[in-house]
Structure formats: structure tokens, C-alpha cells
RODO-2510 file (C-alpha; in nm, 4 decimals, decimal comma):
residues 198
     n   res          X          Y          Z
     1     x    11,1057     8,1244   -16,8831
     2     x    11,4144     8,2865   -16,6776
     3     x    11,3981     8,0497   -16,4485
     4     x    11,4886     7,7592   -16,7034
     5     x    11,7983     7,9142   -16,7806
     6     x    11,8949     7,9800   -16,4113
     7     x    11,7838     7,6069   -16,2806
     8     x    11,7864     7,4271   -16,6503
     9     x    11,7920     7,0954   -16,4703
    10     x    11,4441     7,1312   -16,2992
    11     x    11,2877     7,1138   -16,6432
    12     x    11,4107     6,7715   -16,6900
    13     x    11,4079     6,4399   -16,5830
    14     x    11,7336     6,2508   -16,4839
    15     x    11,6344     5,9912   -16,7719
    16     x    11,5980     6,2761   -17,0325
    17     x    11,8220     6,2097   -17,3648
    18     x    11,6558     6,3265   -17,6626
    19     x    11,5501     6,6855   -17,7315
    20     x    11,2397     6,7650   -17,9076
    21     x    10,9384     6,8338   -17,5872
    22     x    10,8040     7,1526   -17,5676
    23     x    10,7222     7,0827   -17,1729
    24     x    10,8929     6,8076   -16,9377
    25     x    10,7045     6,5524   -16,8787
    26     x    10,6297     6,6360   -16,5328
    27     x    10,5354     6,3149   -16,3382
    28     x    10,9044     6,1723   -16,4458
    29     x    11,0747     6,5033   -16,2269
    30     x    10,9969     6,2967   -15,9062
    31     x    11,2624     6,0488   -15,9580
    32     x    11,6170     6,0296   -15,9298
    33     x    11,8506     5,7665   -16,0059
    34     x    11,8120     5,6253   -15,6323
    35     x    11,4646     5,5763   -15,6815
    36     x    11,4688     5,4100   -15,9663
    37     x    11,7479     5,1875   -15,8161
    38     x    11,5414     5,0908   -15,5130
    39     x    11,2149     4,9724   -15,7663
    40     x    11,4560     4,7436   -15,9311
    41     x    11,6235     4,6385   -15,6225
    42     x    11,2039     4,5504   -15,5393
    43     x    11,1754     4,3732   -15,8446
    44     x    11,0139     4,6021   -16,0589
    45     x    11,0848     4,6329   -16,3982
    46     x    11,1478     4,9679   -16,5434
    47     x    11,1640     5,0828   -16,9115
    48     x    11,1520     5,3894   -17,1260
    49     x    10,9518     5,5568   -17,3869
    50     x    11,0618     5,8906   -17,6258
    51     x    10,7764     6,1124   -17,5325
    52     x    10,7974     6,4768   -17,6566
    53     x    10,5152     6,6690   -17,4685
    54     x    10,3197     6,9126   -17,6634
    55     x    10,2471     7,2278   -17,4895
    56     x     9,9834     7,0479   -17,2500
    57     x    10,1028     7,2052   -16,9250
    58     x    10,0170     7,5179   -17,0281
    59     x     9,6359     7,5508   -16,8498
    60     x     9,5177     7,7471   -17,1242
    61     x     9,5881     7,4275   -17,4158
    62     x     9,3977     7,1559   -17,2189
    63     x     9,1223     7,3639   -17,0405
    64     x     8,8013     7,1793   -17,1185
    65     x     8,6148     7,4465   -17,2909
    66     x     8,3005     7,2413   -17,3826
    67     x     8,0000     7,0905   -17,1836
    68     x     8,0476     6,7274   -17,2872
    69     x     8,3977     6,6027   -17,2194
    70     x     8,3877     6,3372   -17,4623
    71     x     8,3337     6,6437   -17,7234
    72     x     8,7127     6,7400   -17,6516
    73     x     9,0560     6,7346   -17,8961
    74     x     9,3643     6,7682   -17,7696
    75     x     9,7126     6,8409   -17,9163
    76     x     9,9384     6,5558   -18,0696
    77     x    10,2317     6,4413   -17,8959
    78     x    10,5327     6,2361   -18,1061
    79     x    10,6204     5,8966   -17,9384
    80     x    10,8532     5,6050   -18,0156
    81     x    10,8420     5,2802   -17,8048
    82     x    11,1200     5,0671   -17,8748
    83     x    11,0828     4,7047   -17,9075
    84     x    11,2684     4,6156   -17,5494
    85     x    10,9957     4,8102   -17,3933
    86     x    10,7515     4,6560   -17,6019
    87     x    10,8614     4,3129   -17,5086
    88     x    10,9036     4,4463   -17,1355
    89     x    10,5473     4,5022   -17,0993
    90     x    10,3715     4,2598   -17,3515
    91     x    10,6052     4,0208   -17,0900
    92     x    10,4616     4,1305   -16,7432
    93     x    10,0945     4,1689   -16,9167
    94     x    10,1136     3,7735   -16,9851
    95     x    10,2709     3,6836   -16,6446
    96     x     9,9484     3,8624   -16,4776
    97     x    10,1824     4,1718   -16,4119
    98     x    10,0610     4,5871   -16,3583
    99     x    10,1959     4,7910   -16,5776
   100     x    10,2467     5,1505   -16,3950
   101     x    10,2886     5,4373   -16,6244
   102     x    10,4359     5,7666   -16,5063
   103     x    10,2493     6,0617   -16,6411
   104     x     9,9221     6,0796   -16,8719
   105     x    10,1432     6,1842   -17,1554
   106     x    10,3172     5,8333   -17,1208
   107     x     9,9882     5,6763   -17,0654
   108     x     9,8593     5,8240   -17,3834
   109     x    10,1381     5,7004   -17,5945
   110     x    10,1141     5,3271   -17,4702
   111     x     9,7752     5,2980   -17,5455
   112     x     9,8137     5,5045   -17,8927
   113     x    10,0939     5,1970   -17,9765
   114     x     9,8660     4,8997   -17,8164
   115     x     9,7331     4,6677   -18,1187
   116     x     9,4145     4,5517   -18,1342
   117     x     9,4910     4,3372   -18,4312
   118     x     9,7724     4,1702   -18,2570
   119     x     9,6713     4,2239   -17,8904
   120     x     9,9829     4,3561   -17,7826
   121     x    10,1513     4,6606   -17,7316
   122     x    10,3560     4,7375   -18,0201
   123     x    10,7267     4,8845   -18,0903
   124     x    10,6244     5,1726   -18,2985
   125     x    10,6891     5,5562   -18,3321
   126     x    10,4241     5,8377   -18,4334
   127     x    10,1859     6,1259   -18,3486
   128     x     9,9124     6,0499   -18,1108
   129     x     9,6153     6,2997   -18,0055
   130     x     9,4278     5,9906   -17,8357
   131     x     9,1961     6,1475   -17,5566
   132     x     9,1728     5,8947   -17,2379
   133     x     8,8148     5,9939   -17,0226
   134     x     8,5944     5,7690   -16,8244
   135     x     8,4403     5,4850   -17,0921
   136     x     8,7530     5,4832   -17,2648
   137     x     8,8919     5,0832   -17,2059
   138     x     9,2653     5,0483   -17,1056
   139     x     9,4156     4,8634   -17,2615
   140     x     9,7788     4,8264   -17,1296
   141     x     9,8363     5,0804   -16,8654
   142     x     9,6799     4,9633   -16,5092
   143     x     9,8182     5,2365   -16,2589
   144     x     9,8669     5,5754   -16,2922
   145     x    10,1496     5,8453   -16,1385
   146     x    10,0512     6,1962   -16,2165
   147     x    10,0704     6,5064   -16,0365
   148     x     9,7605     6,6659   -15,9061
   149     x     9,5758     6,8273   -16,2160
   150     x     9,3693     7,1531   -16,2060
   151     x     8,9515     7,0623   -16,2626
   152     x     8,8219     7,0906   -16,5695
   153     x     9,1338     7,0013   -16,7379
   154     x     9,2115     6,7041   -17,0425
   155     x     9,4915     6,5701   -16,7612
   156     x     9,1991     6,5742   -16,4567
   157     x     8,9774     6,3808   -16,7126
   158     x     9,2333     6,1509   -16,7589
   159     x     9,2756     6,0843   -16,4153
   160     x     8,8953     6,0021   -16,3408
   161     x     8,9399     5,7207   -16,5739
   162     x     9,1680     5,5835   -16,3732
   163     x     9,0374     5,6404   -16,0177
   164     x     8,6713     5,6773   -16,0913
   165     x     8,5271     6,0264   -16,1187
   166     x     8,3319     6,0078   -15,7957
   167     x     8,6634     5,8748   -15,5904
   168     x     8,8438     6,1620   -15,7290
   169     x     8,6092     6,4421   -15,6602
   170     x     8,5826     6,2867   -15,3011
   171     x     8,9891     6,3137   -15,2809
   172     x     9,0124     6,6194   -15,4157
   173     x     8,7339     6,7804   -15,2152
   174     x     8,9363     6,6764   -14,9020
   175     x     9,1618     6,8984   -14,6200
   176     x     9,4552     6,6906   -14,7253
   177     x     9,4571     6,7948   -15,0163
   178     x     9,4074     7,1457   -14,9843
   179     x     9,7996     7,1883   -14,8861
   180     x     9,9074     7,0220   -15,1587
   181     x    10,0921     7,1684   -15,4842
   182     x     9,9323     7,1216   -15,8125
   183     x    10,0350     7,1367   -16,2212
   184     x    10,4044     7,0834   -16,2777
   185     x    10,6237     7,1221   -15,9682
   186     x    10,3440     6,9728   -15,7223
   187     x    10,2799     6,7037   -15,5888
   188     x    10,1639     6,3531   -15,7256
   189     x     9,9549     6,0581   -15,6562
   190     x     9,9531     5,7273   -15,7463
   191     x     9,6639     5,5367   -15,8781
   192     x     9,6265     5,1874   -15,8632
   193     x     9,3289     5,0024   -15,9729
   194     x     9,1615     4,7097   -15,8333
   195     x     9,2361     4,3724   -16,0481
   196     x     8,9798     4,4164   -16,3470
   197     x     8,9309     4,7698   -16,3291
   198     x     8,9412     5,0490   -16,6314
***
């Protein structure tokens, strides 16, 4: 796109450092380094991921084309969670903690690297194609920021799991929303689950 070249920071977030996305990962755009200061000047923790999005943004790669969404496939996405992460989370999940994840592409790759054998979250790179819809059992992510998702889409699916599908077709069907921006450069909400949830 032009417009990369012209505003080539707008496709990236201010904790960016390796190359290798296709797409930002477009819930992380929302914060600056102020914002992040003030959640760690509250007490939260923050960590990072390497996350390179596969071309998901793009509506036409994660339009639900079938009737059954559980029937769906979705591209693979390379991820590497380093062990201070690992032990970052694995931490706050056995002090009662939430963990927050910022984007489904981030939620995707914790729970691709969560082990079942060791019931913890792991430090581990790879390729995950792990599709998240309602049923699907969380495992380490508890609340959700994401932008506002087109229906019928792998990231709106995604969503429902996290705020119920009949909560989220209630918020969506709303006036406030109807102003709102949606996809990439829009607007975002922020999920959080009551204790016990997902």
C-alpha cells in the first residue's frame, strides 16, 4: 500500500523489533510507550511475544466461508515465547492473576505454546494454525483486547469465545456501536471474563 510508505510508522507498533509479519498486529497499534508506562506504574505486568501475522487482516483470508464454524482452517502464524514471558505468566496464573492478551493473533500463540503435559505455558517457538471458537477451553489467556471484527469472520469467532456469542451479537447490534471503526485502524474493546469463565 502507498500509504505504508508515506506513514510507515502506522503499520507498526512502538514495541515492534523483528521483521517477518505480513500484517501488524493491529490490537498492539493502540499503545504507546505512556500507556504501557501507566499499566506498570498500576502494577500490571507486561511482557512480549514474536508474533508474525499471516495475512489475516485481509477480509477475504478469514471470511468464514462454511455453514459450521467449527468446520473452518485458518492460516499459520510463526511465534516464539521466550522463557521470561513464560515464567511471567505461568507466575501470575499461580498467584490467581488474569492474564490479558492484546490481539487474537497473540491469543492464538499462547494457547498454541500452553502444555497440557506440564500444565504450563511453555517457552517455545513454532507455526500455529490453532482455531479459538466457542467450546474451545482457554487455557491461559482470560481477557481479550481486539479491535472490532467484521461478522462472519475467524477474528469475530474468536471473540464470541471470549464474550459469549449472544453478549456479542447484543453489543454489536447496538447504536453505540454503529459509530464505531472496525478491522485494523478502528476501534477496540476489551473483554474481560467473569472468574471461571471460557
Amino acid at each position: 500500500s502507498s500509504l505504508f510508505y508515506k506513514y510507515p510508522d502506522a503499520y507498526r507498533s512502538v514495541f515492534s523489533k523483528k521483521y517477518g509479519s505480513l500484517e501488524i498486529p493491529s490490537a498492539g497499534i493502540h499503545f504507546t510507550w505512556d500507556i504501557i508506562q501507566k499499566i506498570k506504574d498500576k502494577g500490571g505486568l507486561i511482557s512480549f511475544i514474536t508474533l508474525h501475522v499471516a495475512s489475516t487482516e485481509m477480509l477475504s483470508n478469514r471470511k468464514i466461508q462454511t455453514k459450521c464454524v467449527e468446520d473452518v482452517t485458518i492460516n499459520e502464524e510463526y511465534y516464539e515465547v521466550p522463557q521470561a514471558t513464560a515464567d511471567i505468566i505461568n507466575t501470575a496464573k499461580q498467584n490467581g492473576g488474569r492474564i490479558f492478551a492484546v490481539g487474537t493473533t497473540v491469543t492464538r500463540c499462547l494457547e498454541s505454546a500452553y502444555s497440557t503435559e506440564h500444565n504450563c505455558l511453555k517457552a517455545s517457538s513454532g507455526w500455529t494454525a490453532l482455531y479459538i471458537h466457542p467450546g474451545y477451553q482457554l487455557k491461559v489467556v482470560d481477557c481479550l483486547l481486539t479491535n472490532l471484527h467484521q461478522p462472519k469472520t475467524t477474528h469475530m469467532v474468536l471473540t464470541g469465545q471470549f464474550a459469549g456469542v449472544d453478549l456479542l451479537m447484543k453489543a454489536y447490534a447496538s447504536e453505540d456501536i454503529q459509530s464505531c471503526q472496525f478491522d485494523m485502524f478502528g476501534d477496540c474493546m476489551l473483554i474481560i471474563q467473569d472468574e471461571g469463565q471460557g
